[in-house]
ChimeraX commands (.cxc) that place a marker at each C-alpha (Angstrom):
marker #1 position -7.79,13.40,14.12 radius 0.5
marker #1 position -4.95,15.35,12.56 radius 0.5
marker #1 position -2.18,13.44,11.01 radius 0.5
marker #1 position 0.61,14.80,9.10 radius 0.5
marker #1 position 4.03,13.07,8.23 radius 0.5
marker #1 position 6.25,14.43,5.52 radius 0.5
marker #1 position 9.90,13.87,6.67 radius 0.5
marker #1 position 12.65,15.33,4.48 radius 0.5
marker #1 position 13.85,11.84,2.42 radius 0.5
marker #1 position 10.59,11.98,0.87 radius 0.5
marker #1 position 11.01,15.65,-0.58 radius 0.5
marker #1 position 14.46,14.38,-2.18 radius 0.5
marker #1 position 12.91,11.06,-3.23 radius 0.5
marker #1 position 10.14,13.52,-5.29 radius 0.5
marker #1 position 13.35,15.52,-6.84 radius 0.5
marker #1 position 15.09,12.34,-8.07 radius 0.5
marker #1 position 11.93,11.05,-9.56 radius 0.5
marker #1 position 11.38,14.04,-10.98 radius 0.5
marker #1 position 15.14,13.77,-12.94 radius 0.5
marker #1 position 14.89,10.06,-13.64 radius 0.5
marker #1 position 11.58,9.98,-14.73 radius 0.5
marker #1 position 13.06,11.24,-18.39 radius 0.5
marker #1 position 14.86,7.48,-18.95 radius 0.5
marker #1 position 11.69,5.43,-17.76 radius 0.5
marker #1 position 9.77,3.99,-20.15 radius 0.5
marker #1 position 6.81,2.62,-17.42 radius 0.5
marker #1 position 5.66,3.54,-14.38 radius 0.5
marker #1 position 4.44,0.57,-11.93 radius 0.5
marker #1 position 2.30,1.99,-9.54 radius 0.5
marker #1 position 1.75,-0.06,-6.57 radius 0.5
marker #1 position -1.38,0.37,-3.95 radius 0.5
marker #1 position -2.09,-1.13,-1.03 radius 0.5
marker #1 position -5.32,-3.27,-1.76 radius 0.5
marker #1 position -7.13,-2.06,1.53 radius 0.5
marker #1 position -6.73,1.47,0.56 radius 0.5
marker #1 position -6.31,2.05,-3.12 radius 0.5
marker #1 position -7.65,5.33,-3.45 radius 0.5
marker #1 position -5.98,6.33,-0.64 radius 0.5
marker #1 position -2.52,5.37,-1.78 radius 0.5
marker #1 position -2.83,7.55,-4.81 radius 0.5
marker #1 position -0.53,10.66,-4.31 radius 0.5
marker #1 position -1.25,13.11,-5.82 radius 0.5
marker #1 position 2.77,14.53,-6.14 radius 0.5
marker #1 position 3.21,11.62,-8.80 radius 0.5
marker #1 position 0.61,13.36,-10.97 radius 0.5
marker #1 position 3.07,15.47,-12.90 radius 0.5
marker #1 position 6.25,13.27,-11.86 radius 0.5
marker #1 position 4.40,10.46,-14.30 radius 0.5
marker #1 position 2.65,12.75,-16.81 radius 0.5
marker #1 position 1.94,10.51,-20.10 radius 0.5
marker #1 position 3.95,7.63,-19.09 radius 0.5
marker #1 position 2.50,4.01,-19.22 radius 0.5
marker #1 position 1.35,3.02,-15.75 radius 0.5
marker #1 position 0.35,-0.64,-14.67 radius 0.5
marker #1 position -1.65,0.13,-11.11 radius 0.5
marker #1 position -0.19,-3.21,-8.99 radius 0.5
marker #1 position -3.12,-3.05,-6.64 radius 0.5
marker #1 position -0.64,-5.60,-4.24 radius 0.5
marker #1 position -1.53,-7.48,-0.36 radius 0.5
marker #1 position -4.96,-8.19,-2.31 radius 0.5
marker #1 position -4.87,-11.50,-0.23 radius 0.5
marker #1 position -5.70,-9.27,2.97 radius 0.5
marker #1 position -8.48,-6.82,1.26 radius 0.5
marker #1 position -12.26,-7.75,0.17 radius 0.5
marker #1 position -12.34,-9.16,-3.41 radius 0.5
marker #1 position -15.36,-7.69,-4.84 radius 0.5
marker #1 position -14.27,-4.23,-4.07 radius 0.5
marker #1 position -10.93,-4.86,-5.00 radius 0.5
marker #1 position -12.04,-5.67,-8.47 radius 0.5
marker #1 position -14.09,-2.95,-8.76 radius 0.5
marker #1 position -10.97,-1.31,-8.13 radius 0.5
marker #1 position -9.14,-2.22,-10.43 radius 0.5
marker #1 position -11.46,-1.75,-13.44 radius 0.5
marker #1 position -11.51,1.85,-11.87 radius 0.5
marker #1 position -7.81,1.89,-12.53 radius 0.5
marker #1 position -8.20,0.18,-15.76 radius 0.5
marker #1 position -8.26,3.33,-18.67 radius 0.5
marker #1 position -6.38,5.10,-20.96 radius 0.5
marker #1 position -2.72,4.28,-20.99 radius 0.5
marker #1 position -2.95,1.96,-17.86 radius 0.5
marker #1 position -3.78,-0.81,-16.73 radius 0.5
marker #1 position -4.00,-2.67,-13.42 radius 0.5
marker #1 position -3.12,-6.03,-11.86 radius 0.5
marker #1 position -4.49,-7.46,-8.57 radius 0.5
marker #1 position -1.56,-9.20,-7.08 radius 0.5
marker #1 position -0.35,-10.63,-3.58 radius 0.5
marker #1 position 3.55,-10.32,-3.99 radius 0.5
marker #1 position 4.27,-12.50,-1.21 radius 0.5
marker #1 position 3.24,-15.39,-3.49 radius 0.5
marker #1 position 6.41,-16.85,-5.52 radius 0.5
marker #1 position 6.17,-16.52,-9.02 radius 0.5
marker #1 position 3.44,-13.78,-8.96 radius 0.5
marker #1 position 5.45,-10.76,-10.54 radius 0.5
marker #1 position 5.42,-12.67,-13.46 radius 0.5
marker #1 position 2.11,-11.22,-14.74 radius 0.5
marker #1 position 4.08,-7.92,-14.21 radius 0.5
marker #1 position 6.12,-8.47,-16.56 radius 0.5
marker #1 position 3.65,-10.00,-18.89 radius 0.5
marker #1 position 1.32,-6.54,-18.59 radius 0.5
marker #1 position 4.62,-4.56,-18.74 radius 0.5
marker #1 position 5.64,-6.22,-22.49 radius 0.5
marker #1 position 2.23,-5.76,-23.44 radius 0.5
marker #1 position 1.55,-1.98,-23.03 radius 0.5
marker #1 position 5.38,-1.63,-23.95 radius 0.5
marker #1 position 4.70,-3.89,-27.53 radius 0.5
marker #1 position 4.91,-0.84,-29.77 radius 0.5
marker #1 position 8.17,0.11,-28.71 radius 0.5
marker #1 position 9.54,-3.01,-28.06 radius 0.5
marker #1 position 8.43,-3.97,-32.06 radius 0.5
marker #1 position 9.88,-0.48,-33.25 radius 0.5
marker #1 position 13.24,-1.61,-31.34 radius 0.5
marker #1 position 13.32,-4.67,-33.31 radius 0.5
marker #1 position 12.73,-3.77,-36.43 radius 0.5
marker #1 position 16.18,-1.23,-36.21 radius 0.5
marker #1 position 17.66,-3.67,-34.71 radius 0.5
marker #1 position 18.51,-1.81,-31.69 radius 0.5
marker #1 position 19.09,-3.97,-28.50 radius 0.5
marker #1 position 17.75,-1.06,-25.50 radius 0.5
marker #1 position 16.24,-2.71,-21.84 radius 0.5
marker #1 position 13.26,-1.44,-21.26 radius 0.5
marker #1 position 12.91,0.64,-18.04 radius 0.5
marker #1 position 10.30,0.91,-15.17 radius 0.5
marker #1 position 10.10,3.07,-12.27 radius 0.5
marker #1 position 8.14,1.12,-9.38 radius 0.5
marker #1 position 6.57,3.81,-7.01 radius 0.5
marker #1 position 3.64,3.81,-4.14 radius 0.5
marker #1 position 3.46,5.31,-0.74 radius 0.5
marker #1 position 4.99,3.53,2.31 radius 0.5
marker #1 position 4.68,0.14,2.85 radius 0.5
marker #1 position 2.82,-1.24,0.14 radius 0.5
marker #1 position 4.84,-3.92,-0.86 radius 0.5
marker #1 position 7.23,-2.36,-3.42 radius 0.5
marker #1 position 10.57,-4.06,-2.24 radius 0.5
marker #1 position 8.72,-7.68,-1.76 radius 0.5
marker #1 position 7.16,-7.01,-5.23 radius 0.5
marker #1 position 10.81,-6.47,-6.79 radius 0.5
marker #1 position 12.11,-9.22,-4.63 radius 0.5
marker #1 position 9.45,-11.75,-6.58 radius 0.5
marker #1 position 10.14,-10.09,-9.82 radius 0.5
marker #1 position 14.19,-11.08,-9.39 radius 0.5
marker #1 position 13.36,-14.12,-7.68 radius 0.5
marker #1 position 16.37,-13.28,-4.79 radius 0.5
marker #1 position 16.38,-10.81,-2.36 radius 0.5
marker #1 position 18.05,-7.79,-3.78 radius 0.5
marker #1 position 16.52,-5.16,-1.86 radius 0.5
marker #1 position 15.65,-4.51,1.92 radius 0.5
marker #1 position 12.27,-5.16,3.04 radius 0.5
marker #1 position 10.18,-4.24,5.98 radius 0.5
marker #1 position 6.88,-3.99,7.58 radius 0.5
marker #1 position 7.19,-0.26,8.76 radius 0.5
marker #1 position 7.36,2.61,6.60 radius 0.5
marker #1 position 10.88,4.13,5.45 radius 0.5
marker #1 position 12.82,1.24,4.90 radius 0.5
marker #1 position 13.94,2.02,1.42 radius 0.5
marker #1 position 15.61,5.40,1.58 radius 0.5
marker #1 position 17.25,5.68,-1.98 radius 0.5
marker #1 position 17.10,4.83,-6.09 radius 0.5
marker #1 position 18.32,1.10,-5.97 radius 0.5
marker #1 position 18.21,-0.20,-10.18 radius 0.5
marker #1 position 17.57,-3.92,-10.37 radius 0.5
marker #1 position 17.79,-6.10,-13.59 radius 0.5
marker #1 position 14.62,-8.04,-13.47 radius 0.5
marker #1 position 14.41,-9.68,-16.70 radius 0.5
marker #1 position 16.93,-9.72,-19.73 radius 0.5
marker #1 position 15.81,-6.61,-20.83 radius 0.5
marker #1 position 13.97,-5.46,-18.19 radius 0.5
marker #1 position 15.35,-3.11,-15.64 radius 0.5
marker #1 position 13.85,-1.64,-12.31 radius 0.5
marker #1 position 14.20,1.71,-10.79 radius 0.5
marker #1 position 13.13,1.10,-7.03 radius 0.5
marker #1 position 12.30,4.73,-5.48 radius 0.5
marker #1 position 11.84,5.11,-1.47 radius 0.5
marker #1 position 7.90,5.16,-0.61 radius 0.5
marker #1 position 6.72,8.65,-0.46 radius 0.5
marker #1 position 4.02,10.50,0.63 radius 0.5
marker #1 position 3.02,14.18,0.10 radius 0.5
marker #1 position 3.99,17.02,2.01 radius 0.5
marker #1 position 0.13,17.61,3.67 radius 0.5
marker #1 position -3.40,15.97,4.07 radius 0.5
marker #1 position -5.98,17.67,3.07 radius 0.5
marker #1 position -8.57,14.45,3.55 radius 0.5
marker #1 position -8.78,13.20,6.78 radius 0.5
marker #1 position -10.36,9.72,5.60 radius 0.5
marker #1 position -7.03,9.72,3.47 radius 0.5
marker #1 position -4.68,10.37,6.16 radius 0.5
marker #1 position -6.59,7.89,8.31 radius 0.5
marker #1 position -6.83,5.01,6.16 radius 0.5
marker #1 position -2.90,5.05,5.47 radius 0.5
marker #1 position -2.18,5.65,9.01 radius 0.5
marker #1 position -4.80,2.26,9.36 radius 0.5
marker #1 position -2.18,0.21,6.80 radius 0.5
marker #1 position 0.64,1.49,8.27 radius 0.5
marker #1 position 2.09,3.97,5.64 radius 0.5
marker #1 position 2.92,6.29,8.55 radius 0.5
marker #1 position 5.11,5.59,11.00 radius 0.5
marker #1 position 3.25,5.06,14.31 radius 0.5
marker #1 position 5.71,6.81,16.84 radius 0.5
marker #1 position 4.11,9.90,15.33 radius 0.5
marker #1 position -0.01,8.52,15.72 radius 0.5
marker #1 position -1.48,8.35,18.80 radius 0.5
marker #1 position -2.30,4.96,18.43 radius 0.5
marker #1 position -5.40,4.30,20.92 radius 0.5
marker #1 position -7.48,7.70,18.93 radius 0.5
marker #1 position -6.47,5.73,15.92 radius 0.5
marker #1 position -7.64,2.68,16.96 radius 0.5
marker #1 position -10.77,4.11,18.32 radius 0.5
marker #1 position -10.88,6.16,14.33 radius 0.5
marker #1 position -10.18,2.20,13.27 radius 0.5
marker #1 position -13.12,0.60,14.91 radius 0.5
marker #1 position -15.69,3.38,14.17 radius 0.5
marker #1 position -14.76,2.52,10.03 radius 0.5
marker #1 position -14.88,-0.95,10.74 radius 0.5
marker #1 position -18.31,-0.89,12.05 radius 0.5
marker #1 position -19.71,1.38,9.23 radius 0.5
marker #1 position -18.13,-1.38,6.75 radius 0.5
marker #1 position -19.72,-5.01,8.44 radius 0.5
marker #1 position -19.73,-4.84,12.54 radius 0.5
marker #1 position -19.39,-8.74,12.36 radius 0.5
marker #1 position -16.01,-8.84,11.68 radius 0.5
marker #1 position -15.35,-6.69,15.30 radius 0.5
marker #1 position -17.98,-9.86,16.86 radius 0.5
marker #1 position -16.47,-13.32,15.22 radius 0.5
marker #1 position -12.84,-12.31,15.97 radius 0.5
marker #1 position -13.48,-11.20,19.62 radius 0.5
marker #1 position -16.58,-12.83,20.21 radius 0.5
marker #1 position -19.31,-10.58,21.56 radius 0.5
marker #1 position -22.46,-8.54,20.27 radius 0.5
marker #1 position -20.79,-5.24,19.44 radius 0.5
marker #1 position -25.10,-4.22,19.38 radius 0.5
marker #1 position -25.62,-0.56,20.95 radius 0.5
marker #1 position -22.25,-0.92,22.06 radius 0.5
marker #1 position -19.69,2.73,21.45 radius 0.5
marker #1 position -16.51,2.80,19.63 radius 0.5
marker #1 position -15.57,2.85,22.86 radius 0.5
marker #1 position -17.13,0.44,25.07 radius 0.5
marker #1 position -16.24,-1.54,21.44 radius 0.5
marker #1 position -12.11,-0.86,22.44 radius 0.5
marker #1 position -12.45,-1.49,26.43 radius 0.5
marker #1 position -14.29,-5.21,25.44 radius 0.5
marker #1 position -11.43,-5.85,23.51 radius 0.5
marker #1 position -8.90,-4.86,26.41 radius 0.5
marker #1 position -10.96,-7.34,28.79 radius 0.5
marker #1 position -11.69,-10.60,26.58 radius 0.5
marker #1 position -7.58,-10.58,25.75 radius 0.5
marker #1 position -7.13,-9.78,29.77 radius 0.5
marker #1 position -5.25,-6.45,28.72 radius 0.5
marker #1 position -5.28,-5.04,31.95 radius 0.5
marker #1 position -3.08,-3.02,34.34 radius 0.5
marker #1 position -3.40,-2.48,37.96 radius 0.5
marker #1 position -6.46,-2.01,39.54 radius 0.5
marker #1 position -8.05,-3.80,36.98 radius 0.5
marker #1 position -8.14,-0.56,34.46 radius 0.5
marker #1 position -8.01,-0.76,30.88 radius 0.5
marker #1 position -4.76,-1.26,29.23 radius 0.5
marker #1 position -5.79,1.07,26.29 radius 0.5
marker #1 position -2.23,0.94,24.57 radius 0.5
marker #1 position -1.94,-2.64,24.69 radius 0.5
marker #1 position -5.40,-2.76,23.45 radius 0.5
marker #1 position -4.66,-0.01,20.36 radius 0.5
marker #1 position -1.76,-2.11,19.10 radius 0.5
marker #1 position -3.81,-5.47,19.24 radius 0.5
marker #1 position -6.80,-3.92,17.64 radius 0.5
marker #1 position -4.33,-2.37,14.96 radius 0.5
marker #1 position -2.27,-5.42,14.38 radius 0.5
marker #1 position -5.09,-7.67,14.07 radius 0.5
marker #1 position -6.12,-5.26,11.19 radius 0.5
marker #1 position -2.57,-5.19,9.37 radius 0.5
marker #1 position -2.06,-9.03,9.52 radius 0.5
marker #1 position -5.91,-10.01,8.00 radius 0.5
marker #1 position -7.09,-11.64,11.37 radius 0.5
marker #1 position -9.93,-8.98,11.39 radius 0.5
marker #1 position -11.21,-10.22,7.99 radius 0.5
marker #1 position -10.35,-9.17,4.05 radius 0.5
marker #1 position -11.10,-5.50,4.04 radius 0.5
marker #1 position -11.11,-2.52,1.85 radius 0.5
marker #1 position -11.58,0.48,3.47 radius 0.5
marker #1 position -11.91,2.70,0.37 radius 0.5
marker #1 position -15.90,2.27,-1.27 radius 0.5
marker #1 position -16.56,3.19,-4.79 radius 0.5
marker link #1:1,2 radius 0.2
marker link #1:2,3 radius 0.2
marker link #1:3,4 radius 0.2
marker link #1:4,5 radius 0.2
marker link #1:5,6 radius 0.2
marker link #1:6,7 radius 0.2
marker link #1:7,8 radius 0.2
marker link #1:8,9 radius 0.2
marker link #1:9,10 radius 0.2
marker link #1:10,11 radius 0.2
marker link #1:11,12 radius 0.2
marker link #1:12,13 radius 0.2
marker link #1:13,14 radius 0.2
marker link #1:14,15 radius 0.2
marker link #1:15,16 radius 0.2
marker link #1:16,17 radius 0.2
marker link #1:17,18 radius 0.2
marker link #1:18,19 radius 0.2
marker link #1:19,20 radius 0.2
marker link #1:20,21 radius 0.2
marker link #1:21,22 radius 0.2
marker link #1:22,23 radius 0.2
marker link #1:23,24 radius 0.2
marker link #1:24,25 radius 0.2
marker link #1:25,26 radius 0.2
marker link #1:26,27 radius 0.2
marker link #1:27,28 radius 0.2
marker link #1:28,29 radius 0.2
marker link #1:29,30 radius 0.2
marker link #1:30,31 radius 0.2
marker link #1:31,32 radius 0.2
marker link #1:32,33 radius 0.2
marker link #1:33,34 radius 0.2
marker link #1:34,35 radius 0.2
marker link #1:35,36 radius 0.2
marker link #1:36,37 radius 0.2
marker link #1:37,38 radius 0.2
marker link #1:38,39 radius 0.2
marker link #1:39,40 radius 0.2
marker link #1:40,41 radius 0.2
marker link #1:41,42 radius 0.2
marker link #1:42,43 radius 0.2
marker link #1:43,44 radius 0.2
marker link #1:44,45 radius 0.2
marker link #1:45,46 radius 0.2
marker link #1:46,47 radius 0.2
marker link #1:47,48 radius 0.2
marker link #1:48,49 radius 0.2
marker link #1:49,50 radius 0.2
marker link #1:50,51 radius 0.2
marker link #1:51,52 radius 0.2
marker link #1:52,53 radius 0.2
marker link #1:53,54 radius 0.2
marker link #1:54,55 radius 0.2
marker link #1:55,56 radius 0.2
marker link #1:56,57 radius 0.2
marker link #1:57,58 radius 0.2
marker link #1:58,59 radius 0.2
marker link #1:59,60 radius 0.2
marker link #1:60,61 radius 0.2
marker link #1:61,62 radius 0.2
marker link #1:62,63 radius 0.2
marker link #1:63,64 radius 0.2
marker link #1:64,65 radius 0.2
marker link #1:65,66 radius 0.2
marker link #1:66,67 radius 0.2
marker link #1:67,68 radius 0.2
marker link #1:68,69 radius 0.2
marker link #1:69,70 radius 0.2
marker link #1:70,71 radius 0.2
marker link #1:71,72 radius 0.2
marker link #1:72,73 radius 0.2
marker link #1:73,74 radius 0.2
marker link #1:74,75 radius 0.2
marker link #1:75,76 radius 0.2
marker link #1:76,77 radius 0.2
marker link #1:77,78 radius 0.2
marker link #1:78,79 radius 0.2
marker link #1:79,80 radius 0.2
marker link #1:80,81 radius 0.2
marker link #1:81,82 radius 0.2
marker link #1:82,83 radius 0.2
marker link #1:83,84 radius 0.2
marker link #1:84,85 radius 0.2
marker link #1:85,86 radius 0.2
marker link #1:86,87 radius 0.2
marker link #1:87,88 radius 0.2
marker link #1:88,89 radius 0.2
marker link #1:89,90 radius 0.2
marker link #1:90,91 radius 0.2
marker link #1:91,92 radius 0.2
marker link #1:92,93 radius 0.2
marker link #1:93,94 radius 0.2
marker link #1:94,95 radius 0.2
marker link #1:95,96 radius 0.2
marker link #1:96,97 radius 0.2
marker link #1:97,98 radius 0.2
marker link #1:98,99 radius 0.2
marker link #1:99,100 radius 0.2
marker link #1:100,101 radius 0.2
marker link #1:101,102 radius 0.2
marker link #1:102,103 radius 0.2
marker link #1:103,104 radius 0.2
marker link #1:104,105 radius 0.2
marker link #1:105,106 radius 0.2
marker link #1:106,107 radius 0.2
marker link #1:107,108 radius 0.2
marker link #1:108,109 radius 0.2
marker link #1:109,110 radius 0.2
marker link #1:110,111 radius 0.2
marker link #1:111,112 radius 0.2
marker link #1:112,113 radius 0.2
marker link #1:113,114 radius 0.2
marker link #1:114,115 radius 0.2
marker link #1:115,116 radius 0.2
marker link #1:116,117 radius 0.2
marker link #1:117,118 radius 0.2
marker link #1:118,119 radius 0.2
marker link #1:119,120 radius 0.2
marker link #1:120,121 radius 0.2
marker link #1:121,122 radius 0.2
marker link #1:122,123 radius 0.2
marker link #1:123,124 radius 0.2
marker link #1:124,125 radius 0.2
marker link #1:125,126 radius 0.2
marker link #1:126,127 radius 0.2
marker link #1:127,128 radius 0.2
marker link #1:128,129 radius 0.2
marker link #1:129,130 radius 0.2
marker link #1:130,131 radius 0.2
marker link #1:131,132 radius 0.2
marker link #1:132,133 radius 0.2
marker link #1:133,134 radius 0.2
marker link #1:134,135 radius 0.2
marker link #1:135,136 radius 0.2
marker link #1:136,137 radius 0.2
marker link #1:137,138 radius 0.2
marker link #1:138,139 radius 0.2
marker link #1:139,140 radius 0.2
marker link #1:140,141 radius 0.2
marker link #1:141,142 radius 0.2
marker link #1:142,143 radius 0.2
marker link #1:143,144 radius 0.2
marker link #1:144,145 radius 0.2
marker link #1:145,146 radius 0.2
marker link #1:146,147 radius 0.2
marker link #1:147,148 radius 0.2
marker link #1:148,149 radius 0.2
marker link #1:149,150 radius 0.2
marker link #1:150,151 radius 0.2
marker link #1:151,152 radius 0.2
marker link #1:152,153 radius 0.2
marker link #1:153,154 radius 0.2
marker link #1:154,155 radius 0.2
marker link #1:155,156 radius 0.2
marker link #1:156,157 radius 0.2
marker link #1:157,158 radius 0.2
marker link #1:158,159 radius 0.2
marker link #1:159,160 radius 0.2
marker link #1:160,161 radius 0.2
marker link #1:161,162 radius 0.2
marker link #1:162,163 radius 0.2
marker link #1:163,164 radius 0.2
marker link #1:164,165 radius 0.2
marker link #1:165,166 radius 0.2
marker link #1:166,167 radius 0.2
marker link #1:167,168 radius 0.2
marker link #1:168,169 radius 0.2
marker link #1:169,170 radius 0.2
marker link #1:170,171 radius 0.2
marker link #1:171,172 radius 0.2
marker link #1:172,173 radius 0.2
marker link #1:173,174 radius 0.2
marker link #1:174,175 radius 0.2
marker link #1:175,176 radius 0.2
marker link #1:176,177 radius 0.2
marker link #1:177,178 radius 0.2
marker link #1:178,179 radius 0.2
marker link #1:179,180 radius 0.2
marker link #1:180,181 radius 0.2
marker link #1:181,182 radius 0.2
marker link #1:182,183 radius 0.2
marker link #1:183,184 radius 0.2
marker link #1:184,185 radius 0.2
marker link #1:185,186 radius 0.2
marker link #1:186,187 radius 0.2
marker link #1:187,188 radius 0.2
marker link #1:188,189 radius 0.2
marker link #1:189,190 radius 0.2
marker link #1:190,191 radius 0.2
marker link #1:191,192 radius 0.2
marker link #1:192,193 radius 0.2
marker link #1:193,194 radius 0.2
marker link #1:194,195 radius 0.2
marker link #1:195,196 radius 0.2
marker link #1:196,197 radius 0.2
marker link #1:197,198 radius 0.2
marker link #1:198,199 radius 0.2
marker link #1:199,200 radius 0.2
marker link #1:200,201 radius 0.2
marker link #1:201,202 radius 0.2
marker link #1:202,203 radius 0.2
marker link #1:203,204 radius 0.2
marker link #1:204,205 radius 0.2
marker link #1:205,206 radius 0.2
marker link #1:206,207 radius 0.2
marker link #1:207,208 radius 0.2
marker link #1:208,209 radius 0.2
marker link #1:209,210 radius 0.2
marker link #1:210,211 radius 0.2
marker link #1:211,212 radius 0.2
marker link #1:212,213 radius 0.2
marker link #1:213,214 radius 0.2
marker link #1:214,215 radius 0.2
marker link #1:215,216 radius 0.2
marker link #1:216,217 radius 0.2
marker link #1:217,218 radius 0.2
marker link #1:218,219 radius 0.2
marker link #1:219,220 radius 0.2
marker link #1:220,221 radius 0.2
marker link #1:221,222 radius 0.2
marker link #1:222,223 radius 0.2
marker link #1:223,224 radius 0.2
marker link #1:224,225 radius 0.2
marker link #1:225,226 radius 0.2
marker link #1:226,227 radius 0.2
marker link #1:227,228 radius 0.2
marker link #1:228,229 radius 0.2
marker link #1:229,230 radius 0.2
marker link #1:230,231 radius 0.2
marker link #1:231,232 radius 0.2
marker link #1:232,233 radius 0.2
marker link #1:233,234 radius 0.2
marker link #1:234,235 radius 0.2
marker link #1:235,236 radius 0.2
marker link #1:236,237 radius 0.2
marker link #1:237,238 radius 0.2
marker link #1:238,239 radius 0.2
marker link #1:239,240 radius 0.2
marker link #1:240,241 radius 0.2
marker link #1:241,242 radius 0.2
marker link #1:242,243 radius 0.2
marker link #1:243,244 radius 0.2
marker link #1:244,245 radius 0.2
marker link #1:245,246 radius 0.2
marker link #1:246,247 radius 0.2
marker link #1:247,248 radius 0.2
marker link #1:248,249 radius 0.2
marker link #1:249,250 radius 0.2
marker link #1:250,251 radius 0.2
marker link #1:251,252 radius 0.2
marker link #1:252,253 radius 0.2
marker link #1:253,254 radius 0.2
marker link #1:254,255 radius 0.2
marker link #1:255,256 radius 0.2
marker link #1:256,257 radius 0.2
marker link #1:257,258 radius 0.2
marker link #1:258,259 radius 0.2
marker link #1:259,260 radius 0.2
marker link #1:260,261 radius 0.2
marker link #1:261,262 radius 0.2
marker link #1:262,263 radius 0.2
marker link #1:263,264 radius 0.2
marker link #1:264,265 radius 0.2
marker link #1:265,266 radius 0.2
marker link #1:266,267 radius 0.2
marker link #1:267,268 radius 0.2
marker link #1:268,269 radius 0.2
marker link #1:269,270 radius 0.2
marker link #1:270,271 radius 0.2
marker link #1:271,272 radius 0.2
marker link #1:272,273 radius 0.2
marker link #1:273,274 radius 0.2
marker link #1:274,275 radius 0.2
marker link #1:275,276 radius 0.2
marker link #1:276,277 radius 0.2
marker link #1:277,278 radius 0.2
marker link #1:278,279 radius 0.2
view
């Protein structure tokens, strides 16, 4: 399944990181807990350079919690460190902050002693959809940015004050200009980091169901309740159409009624807590 999505806000969003990225002192890095790995791009590589990073490894509430730790010890190294979080929860950002002040402690003690009174500054980035605008939202405790659940809602640099001397660069999620791993491309296609009028959705539900299977086949059987046992991807996808009656006429599979149920029922947790990258 080829899948490629690169649209031209995301090559300017690269540029103004690149130019801003000079005033930041830390880099918050969030990932979508069902795909960590995955979320990594690897155009922030020399963007970031030595910069502090905290890795906000953010919906954990919807991914598996062993791998998820596992996870974030992977993340855990050198001059960053990571932080499980589900930003929906009021109140959570404030171990952000915490972790922030912490790997920011030399400075913030060099400050002091000169007597200089300088906010500290953070660039949050991630791919598409990962929660960045409902993380800042929690960290000001008001809605100060627009939020979505599709990819491409926030388009430019928005700064936010987010403590008393704290301030927030927001960037626009961004991905990389081409896939070289399909698994990647897949598995943010899965948690909707690319926008799906560009995915045919019923191969990638058919691509969803087939990972899905490899990871525990009994979370396809106890949320559509039968034996998925010798059963294709396939016959897997046209069970689902008929035990949620998604039929058209004739009594034929509704395949792109089915693709967006499967899919959905994946995004919103009702298929289980998964993590589709292993370690």
């Amino acid at each position: 399944m080829d899948i490629q999505w690169f649209p031209g806000h995301m090559t300017k969003a690269l540029r103004m990181m690149e130019e801003e990225i000079k005033v930041i002192d830390l880099v918050m890095y969030v990932l979508d807990s069902r795909a960590p790995f995955s979320c990594v791009n690897p155009s922030f590589k020399d963007i970031i350079g030595s910069k502090p990073i905290i890795y906000i490894l953010n919906k954990a509430d919807l991914a598996d919690e062993v791998l998820i730790k596992k996870w974030a010890n992977y993340f855990n190294q050198g001059n960053a460190r990571s932080i499980i979080l589900d930003s929906t929860l009021s109140g959570s950002g404030k171990k952000v902050v915490e972790k922030m002040k912490e790997l920011l402690n030399d400075k913030l003690e060099r400050n002091r002693k000169k007597g200089i009174v300088m906010p500290l500054r953070a660039m949050i980035i991630g791919v598409p959809n990962s929660g960045k605008s409902t993380l800042i939202n929690n960290l000001c405790g008001k809605g100060k940015t627009v939020t979505g659940n599709r990819p491409g809602v926030t388009r430019g640099k928005q700064w936010v004050k987010i403590a008393d001397n704290i301030e927030l660069m927001d960037t626009p999620g961004t991905l990389w200009p081409s896939f070289e791993d399909e698994k990647v491309a897949k598995h943010l296609a899965f948690i909707g980091s690319i926008r799906d009028q560009v995915l045919d959705l019923e191969e990638l539900a058919l691509e969803l169901i087939k990972d899905i299977l490899e990871l525990n086949p009994k979370l396809i059987e106890n949320r559509y309740g039968f034996s998925v046992e010798n059963l294709t991807p396939l016959e897997i996808f046209e069970n689902v159409c008929k035990v949620r009656g998604l039929l058209i006429r004739g009594g034929e599979f509704d395949y792109a009624r089915g693709a967006t149920v499967i899919i959905d029922d994946f995004r919103k947790g009702k298929l289980g807590k998964i993590t589709l990258d292993t370690l």
